[in-house]
C-alpha positions as CSV (number, residue, x, y, z in Angstrom):
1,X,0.0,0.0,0.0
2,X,2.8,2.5,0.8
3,X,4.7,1.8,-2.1
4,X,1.6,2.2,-4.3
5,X,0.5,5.6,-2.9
6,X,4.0,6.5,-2.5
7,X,6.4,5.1,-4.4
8,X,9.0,8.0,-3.9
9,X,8.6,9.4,-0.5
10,X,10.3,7.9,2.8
11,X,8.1,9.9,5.1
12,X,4.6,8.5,5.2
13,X,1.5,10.6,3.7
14,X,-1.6,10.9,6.3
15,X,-3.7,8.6,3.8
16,X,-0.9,6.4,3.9
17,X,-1.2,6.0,7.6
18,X,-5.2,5.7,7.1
19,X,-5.1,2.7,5.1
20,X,-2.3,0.9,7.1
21,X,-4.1,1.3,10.2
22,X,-6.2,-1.6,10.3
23,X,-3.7,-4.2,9.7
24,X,-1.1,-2.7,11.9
25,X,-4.2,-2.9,14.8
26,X,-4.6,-6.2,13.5
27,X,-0.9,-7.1,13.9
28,X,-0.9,-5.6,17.3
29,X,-3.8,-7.5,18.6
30,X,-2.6,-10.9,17.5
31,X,0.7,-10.5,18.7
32,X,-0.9,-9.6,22.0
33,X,-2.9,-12.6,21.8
34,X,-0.1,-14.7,20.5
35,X,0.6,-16.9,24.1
36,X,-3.1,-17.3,24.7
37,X,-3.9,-18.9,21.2
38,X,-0.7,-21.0,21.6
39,X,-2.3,-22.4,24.6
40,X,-5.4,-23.0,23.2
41,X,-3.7,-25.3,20.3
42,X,-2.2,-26.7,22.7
43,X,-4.8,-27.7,24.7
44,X,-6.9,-28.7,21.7
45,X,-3.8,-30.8,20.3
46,X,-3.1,-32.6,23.6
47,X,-7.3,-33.0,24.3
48,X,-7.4,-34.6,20.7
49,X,-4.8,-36.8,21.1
50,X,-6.1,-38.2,24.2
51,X,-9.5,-38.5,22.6
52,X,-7.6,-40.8,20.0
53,X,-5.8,-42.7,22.6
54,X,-8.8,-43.1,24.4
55,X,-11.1,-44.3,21.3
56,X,-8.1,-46.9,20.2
57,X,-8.5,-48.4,23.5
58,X,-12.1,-48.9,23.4
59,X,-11.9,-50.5,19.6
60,X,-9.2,-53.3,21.1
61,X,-11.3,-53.5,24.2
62,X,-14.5,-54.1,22.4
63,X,-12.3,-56.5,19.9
64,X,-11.2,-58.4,22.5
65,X,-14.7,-58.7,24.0
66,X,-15.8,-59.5,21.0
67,X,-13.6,-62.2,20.1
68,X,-14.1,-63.8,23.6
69,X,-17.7,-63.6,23.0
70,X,-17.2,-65.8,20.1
71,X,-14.8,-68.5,21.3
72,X,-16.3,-69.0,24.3
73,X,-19.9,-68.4,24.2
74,X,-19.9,-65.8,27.4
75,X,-23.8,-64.7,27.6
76,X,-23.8,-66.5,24.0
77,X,-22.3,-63.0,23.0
78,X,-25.4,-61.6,22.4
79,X,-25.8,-57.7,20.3
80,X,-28.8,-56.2,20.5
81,X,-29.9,-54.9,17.3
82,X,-32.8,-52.5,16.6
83,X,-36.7,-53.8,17.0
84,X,-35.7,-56.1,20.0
85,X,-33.6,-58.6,18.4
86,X,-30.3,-59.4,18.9
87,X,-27.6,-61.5,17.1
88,X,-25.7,-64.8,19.1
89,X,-21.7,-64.3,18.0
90,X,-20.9,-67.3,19.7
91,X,-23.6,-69.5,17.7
92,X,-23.0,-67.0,14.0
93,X,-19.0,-67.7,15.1
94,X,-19.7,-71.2,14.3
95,X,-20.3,-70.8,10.7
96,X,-17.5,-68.7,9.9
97,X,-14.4,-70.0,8.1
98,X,-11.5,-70.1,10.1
99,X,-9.2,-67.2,8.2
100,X,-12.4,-65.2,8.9
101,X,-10.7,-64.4,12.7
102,X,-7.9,-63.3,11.2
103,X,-9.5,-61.4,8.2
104,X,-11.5,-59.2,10.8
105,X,-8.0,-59.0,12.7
106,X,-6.4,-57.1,9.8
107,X,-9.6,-55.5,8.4
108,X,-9.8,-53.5,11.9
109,X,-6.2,-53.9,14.0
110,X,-4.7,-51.3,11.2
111,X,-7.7,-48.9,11.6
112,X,-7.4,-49.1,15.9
113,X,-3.5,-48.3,15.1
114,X,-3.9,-45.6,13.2
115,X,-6.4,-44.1,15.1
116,X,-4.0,-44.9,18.4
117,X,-0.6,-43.6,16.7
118,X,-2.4,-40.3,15.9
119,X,-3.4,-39.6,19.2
120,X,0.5,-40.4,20.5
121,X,1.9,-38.1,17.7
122,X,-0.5,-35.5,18.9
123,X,1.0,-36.1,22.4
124,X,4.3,-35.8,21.4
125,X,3.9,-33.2,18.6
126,X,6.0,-35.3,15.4
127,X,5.0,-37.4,12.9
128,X,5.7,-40.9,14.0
129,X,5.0,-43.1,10.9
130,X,6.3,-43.0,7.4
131,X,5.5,-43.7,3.9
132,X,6.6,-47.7,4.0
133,X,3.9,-48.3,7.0
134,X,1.0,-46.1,5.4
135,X,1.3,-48.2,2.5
136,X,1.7,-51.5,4.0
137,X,-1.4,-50.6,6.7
138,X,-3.5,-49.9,3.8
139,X,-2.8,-52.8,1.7
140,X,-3.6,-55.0,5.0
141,X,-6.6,-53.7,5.6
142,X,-8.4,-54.3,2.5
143,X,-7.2,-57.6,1.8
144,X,-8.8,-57.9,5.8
145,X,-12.3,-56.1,4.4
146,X,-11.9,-58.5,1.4
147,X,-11.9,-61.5,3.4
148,X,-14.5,-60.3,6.0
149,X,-17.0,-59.6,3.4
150,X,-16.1,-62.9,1.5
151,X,-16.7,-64.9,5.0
152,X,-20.3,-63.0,5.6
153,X,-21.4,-63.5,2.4
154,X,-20.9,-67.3,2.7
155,X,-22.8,-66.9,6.2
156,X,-25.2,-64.8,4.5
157,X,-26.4,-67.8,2.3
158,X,-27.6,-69.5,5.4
159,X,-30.5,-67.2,5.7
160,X,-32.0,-67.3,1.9
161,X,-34.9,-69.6,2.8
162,X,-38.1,-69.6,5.7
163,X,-40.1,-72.0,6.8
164,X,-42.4,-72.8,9.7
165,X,-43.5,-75.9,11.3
166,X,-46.3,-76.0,14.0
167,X,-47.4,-78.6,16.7
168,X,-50.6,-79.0,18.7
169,X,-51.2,-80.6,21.8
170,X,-54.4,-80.7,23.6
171,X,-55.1,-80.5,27.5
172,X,-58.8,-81.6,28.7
173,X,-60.6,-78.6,30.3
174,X,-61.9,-80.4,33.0
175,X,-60.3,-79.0,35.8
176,X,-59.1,-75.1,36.1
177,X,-55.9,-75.0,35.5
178,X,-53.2,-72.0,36.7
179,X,-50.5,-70.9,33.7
180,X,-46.8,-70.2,35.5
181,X,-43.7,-69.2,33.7
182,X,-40.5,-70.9,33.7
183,X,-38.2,-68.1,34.0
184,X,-35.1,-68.9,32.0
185,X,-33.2,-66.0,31.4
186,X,-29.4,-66.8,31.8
187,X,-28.5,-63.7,29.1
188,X,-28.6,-60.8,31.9
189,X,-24.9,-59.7,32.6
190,X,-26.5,-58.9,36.6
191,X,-27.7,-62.9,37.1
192,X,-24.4,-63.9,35.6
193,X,-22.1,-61.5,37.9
194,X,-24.1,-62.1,41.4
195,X,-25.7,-65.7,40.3
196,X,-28.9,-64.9,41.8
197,X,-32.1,-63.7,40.0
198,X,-33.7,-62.3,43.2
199,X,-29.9,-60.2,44.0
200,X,-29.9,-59.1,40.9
201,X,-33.3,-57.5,40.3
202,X,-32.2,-55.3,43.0
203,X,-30.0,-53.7,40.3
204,X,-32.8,-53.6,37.5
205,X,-35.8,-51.1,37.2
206,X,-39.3,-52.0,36.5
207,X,-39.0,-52.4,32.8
208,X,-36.1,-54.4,32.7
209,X,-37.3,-56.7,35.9
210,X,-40.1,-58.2,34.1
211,X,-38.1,-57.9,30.6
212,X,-37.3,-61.7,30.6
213,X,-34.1,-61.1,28.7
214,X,-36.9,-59.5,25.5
215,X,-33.5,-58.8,23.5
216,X,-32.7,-62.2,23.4
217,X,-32.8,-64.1,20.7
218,X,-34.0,-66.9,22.2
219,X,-37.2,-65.5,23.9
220,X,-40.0,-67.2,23.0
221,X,-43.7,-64.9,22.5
222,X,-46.0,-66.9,24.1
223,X,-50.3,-65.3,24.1
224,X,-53.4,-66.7,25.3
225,X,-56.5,-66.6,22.8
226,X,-60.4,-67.5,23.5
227,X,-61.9,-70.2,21.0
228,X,-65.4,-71.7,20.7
229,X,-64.0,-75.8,21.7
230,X,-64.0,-78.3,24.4
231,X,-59.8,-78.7,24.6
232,X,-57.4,-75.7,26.0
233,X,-54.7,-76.3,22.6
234,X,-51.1,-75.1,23.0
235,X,-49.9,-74.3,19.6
236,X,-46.2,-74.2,19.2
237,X,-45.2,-72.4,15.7
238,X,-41.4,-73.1,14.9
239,X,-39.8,-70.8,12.3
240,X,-36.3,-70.4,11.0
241,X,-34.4,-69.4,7.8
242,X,-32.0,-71.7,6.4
243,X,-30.1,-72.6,2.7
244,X,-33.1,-74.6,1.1
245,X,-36.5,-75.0,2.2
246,X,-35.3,-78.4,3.4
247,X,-32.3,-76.9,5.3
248,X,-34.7,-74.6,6.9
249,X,-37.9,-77.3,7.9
250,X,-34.6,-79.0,9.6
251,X,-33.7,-76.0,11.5
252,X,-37.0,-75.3,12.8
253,X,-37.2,-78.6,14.2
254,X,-34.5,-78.0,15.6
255,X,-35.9,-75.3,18.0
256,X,-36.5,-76.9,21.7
257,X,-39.1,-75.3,23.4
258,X,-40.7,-77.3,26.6
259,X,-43.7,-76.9,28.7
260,X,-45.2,-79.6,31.2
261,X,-48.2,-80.1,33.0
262,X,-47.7,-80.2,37.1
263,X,-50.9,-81.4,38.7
264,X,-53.1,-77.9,38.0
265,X,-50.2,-76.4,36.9
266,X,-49.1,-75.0,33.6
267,X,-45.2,-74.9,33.6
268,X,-44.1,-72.9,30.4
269,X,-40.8,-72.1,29.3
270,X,-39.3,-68.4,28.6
271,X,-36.9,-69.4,26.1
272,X,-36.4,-72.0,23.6
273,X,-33.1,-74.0,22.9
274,X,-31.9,-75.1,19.9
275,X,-30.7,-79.0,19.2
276,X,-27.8,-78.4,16.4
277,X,-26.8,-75.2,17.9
278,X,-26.3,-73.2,14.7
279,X,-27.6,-69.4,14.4
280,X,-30.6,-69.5,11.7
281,X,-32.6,-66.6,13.3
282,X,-35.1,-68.8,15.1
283,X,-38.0,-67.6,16.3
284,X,-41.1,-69.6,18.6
285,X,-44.0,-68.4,18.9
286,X,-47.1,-70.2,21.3
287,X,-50.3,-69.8,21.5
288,X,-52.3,-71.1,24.3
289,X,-56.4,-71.5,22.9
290,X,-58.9,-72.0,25.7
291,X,-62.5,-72.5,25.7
292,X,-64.8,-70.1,26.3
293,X,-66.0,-69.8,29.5
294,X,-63.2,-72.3,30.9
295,X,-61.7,-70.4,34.3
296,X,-58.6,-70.7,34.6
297,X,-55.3,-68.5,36.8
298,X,-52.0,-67.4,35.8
299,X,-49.0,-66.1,38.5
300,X,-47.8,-62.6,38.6
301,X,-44.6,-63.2,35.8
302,X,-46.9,-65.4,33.5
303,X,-49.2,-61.9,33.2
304,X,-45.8,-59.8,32.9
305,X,-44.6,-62.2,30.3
306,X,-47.3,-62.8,27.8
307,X,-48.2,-60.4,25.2
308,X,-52.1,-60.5,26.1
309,X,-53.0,-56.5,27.2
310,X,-54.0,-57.1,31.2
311,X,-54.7,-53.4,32.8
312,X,-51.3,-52.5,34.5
313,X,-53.6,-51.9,37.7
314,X,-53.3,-55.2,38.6
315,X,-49.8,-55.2,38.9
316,X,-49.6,-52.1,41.4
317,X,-50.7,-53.5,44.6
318,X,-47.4,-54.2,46.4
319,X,-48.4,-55.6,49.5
320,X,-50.8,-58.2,47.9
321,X,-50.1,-60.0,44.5
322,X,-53.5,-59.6,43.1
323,X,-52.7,-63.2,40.6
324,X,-52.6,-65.3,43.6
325,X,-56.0,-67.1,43.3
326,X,-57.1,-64.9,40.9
327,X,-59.7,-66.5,38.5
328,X,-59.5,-65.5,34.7
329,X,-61.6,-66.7,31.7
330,X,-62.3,-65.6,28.2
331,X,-65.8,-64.2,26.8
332,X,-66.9,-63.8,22.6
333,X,-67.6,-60.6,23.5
334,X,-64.9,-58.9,26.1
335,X,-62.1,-61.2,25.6
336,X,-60.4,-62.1,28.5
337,X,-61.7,-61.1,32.0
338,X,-60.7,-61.7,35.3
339,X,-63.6,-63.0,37.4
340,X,-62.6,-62.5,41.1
341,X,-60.4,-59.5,41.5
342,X,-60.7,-55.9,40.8
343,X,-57.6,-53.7,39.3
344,X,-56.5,-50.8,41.4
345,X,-57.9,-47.5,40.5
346,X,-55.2,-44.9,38.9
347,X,-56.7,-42.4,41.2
348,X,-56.4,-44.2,44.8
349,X,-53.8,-41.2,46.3
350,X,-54.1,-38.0,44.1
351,X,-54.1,-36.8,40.5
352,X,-50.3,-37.1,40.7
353,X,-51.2,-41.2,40.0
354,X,-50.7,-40.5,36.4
355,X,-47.5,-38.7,36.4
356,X,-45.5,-41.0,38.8
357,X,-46.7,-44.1,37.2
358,X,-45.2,-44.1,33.5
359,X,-47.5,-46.6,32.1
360,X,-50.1,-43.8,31.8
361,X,-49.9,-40.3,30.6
362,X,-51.5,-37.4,31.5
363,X,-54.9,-36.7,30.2
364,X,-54.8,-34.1,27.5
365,X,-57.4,-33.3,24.1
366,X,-55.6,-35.9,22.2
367,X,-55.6,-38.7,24.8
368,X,-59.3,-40.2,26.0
369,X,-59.1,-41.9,29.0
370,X,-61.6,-44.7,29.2
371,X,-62.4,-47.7,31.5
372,X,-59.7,-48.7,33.5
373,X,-59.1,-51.7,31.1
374,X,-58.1,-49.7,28.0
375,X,-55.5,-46.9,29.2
376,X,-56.4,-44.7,26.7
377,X,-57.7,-44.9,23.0
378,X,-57.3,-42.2,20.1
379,X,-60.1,-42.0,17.4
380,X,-59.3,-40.7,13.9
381,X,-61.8,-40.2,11.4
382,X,-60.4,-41.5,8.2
383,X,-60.4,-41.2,4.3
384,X,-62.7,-43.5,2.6
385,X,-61.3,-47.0,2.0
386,X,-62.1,-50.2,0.6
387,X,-58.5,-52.4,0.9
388,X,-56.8,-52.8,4.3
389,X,-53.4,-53.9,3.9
390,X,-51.0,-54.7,6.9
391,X,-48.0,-56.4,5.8
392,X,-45.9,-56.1,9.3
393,X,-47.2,-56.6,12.6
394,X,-46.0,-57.4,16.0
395,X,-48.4,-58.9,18.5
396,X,-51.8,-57.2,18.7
397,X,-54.9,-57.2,18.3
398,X,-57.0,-55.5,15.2
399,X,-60.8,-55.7,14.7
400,X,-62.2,-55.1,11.9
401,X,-66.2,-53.9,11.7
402,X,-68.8,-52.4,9.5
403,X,-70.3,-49.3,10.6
404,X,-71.0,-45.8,9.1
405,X,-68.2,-44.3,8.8
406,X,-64.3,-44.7,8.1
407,X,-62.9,-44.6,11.2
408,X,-59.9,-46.1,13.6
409,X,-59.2,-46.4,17.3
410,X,-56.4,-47.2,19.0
411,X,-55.8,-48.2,22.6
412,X,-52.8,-48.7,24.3
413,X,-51.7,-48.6,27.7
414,X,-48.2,-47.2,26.9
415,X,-48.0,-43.5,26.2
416,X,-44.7,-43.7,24.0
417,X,-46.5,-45.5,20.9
418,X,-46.9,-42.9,18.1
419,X,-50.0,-43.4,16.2
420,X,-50.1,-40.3,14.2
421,X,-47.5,-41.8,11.6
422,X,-49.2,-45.7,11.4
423,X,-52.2,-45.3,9.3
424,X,-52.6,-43.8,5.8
425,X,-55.0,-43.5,3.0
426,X,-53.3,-44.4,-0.2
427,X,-55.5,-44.9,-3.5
428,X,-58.6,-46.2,-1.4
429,X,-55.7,-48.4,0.3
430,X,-55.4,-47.9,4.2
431,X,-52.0,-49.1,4.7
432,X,-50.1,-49.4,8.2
433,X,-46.5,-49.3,7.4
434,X,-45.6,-51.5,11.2
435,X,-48.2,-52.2,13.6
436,X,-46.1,-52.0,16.9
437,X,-46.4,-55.2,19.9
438,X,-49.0,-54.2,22.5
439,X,-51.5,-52.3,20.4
440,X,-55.4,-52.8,20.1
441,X,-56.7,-51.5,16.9
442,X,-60.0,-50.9,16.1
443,X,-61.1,-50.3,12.3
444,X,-64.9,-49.3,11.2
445,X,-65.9,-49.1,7.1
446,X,-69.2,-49.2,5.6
447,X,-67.4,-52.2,2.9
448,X,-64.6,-53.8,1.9
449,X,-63.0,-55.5,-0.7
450,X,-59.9,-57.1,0.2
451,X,-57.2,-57.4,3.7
452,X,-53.9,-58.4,3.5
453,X,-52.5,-59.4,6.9
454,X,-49.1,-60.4,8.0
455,X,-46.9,-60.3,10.9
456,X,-47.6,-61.9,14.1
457,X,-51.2,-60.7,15.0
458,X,-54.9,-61.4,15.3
459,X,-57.4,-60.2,13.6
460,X,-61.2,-60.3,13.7
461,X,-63.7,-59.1,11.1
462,X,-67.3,-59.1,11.9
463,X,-70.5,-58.0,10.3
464,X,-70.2,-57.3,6.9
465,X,-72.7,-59.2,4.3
466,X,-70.6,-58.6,1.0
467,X,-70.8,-60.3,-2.4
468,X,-67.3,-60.8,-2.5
469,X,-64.1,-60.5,0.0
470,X,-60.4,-61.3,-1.2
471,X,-58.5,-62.3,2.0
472,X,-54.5,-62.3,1.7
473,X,-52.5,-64.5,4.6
474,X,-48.8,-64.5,5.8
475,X,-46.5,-65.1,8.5
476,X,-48.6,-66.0,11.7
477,X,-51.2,-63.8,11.4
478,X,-55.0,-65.5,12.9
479,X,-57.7,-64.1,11.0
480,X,-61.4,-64.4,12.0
481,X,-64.2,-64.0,10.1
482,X,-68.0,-63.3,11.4
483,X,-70.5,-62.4,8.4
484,X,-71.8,-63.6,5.4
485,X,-70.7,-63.2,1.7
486,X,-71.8,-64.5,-1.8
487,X,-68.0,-65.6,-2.6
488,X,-64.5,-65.4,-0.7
489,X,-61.1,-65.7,-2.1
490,X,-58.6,-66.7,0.8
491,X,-54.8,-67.3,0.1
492,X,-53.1,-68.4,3.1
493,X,-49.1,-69.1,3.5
494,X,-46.3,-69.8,6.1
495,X,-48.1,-70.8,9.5
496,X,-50.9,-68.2,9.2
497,X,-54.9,-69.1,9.6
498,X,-58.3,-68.4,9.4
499,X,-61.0,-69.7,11.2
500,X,-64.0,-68.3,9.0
501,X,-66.3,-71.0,10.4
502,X,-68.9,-68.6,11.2
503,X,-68.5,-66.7,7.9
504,X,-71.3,-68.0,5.5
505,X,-70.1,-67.9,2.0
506,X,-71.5,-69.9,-1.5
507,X,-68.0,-70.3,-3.3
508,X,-64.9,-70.3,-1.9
509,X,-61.6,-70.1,-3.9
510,X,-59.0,-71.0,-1.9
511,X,-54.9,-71.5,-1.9
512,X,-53.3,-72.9,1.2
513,X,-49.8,-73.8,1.5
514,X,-47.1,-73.8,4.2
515,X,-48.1,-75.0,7.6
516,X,-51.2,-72.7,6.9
517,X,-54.7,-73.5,8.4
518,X,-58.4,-73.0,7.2
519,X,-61.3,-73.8,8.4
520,X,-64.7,-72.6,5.9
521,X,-68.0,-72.9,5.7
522,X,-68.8,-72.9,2.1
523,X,-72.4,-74.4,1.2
524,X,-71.5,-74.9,-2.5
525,X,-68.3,-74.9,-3.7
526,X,-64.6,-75.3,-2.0
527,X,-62.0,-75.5,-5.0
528,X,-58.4,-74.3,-4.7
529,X,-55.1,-75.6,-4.3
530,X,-54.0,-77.2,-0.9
531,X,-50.6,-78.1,0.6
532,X,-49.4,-81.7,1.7
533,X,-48.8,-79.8,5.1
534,X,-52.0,-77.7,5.1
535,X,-54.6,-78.2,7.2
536,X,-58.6,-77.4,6.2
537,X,-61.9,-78.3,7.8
538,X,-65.1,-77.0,6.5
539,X,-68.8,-77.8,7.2
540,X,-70.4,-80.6,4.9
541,X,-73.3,-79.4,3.8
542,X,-75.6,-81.9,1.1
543,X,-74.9,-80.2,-2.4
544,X,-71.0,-79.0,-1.2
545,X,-68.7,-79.5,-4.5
546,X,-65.0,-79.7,-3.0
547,X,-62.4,-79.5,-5.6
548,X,-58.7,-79.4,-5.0
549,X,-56.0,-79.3,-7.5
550,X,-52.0,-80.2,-6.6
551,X,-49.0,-78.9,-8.9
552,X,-51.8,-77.6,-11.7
553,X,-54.1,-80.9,-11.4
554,X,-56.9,-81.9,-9.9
């Protein structure tokens, strides 16, 4: 600038003076600030490189633990994994190659280096590697990630195939029986450390007491359903993945899941076992029918356990376990009912009730609290509709009626479910994208055409007279039908069913494969295709034409 305004002159002009000024302040300021931001570099440097050092030493921690989880089965090295379900290293570790160890070792051992040498030359302010090890680090590592992803892959092919296998076995109903829970949870770090369920539920808080190890991927879900027979059924549905369809049947046989029968006593087990120990992402699911009107009692964790909605009132009395001779029994009409005792009220001390017990929010305009059975229910008026489609579905219950109007309510007795994202409207199509474990679900339409239900739910449809209803079936959904129509058109697959006995149809086109089961009532034709494993009961009425076709022929 001075040589610019004045190239000649040794003496400096005013305006020369002017436009120096703000970089000689600037000059000034920084070199008055000069120790100060050398101590915060420093500061940052050393914080960062203990932040590296730090990180490096969790990596090989959590590689160790890993690997130790793998070779010796501690807690069968369980992850847990998003949507409750967790992944067994020890039982995945089996099907890995051997070079797959030392794939992940030099996929991640350069990585937890580099991160732990940058934090020392941080510390130590010089560049500690060279050229010869950036290269040769590198190269390691992807031949490691190579390998790794080579290994997975061929673990990967273990899981292309499903199937499902279910068993039945029948109890008389002549006495009243009292369900009890076998509580087999050795996956919770506390039990394993102290040895002691009781010590160690000292440490847990009321979510994770009555939990039963629910990220374990050997849990079994376990529900009790009312049904119009004369035998209480326990239905045991096996599923697993596995190479072929063949490989998979084998591996759900595999699954070990016990229950016995002790006097009056109904002994089930939390968790299932598996006979060739190999990982194929098993999964057990039992369902306990009982009569109608057959009493019956369950204990305290039995209630806690099963997925069957029981108001949380009585669980709070904490002087007097309310299950203990408690008499329960299942109506057509209200489900299932306890006969002798009486849930405690939310409002026994003061309003505060609501606030101190998380189980139940706060009343507010969005949030109806009803009887002391529901929790609270949320009613949306809806588009109109004529297809219900709901693909994925953990264990609830849905009911489907006619009415006058489009129109859903849920009920819930957990505040954290978030309903205004689970039902849409799309194209006359109301669609729930996941219907979450623990949810009642009430849907009212003037008609309908067609459902399509999957997941691990039940469903009941009642008083609709329609010329024609297409039914779609998968996983281990239970659908029930009450009504009439002029036709039906069922497909059902894996170990779903539908009991449509009391649904009064002329033709029904049916396709049932899988362990799926049907039971119709048809009073003129049946005809459809029908699985060697399948199993379908209908009425016989006089004139009934039943026509089944296997691989395209009759």
């Amino acid at each position: 600038i001075k040589e610019t305004v004045q190239p000649d002159s040794v003496e400096e002009k005013p305006i020369t003076r002017i436009l120096l000024f703000p970089f000689r302040a600037f000059a000034v300021i920084f070199t008055a600030l000069k120790p100060i931001l050398t101590g915060v570099r420093w500061f940052t440097q050393y914080i960062s490189g203990i932040v590296l050092l730090i990180i490096a030493a969790a990596f090989m921690l959590a590689l160790v633990v890993l690997t130790t989880a793998g070779v010796s089965g501690f807690d069968h090295g369980q992850i847990g994994i998003s949507f409750g379900e967790a992944v067994p290293i020890f039982l995945l570790a089996q099907d890995l190659p051997a070079w797959a160890v030392y794939a992940a070792y030099a996929a991640i051992i350069p990585m937890i280096l580099g991160i732990g040498i940058g934090g020392v030359s941080l510390l130590a302010n010089r560049k500690l590697t060279n050229k010869i090890y950036q290269y040769t680090s590198t190269a390691i590592a992807i031949v490691g990630w190579i390998g790794l992803f080579a290994a997975f892959s061929m673990v990967g092919r273990n899981f292309q195939r499903t199937a499902s296998l279910n068993q039945i076995k029948e109890i008389t109903a002549d006495s009243s029986y009292v369900f009890a829970l076998n509580r087999d949870s050795q996956e919770n770090i506390w039990e394993k450390m102290l040895g002691n369920t009781i010590i160690a539920d000292e440490f847990l808080d009321e979510d994770e007491l009555h939990d039963f190890n629910r990220n374990g991927f050997s849990r079994a879900s376990m529900s009790l359903e009312g049904y119009d027979g004369k035998t209480i059924q326990v239905i045991m549905f096996a599923k697993s993945n596995g190479k072929t369809r063949a490989d998979a049947e084998l591996n759900a046989k595999s699954i070990d899941y016990q229950w016995v029968q002790k006097g009056n006593q109904i002994v089930m087990d939390s968790h299932f076992g598996l006979k060739n120990f190999k990982f194929r992402n098993q999964r057990m699911r039992v369902k306990v029918l009982i009569p109608y009107g057959v009493s019956f009692g369950m204990t305290r964790d039995f209630a806690l356990y099963i997925e069957n909605l029981l108001d949380s009132g009585y669980f709070k009395n904490e002087e007097k376990d309310l299950f203990a001779g408690s008499k329960w029994t299942f109506t057509p009409d209200k489900g299932l009912i306890c006969l002798n005792r009486e849930p405690q009220s939310n409002n026994d001390a003061d309003d505060s009730g609501f606030s101190d017990n998380p189980k139940f929010p706060k009343s507010d305009e969005s949030v109806n609290k009803g009887d002391s059975s529901t929790g609270f229910s949320i009613t949306k008026t809806l588009a109109d509709f004529s297809n219900i489609e709901i693909l994925e579905s953990e264990t609830s219950a849905i009911t489907i009626t006619q009415g006058p109007v489009y129109q859903i309510t849920y009920k819930s007795s957990d505040p954290m479910h978030d309903f205004s994202s689970m039902a849409k409207v799309d194209q006359e199509v109301l669609k729930f994208p996941e219907v979450q474990s623990g949810l009642e679900i009430t849907i009212q339409a003037p008609s309908l055409n067609k459902i399509s239900l999957g997941g691990n739910s039940r469903t009941n449809l009642s008083g609709f007279d329609l010329d024609n209803l297409d039914v779609l079936l998968s996983g281990f959904h239970s659908l029930t039908l009450n009504g009439k129509s002029k036709q039906l058109q069922v497909s059902a697959s894996e170990s779903s069913e539908l009991l449509a006995a009391n649904w009064l149809t002329q033709k029904a086109f049916v396709s049932v494969s899988n362990q799926a089961k049907m039971e119709l009532n048809a009073s003129e034709l049946i005809k459809g295709f029908k699985g060697d494993r399948s199993d379908v009961t209908f009425k016989p009425y006089p004139k009934l034409n039943v026509q089944w076709t296997k691989n395209g022929k009759k």
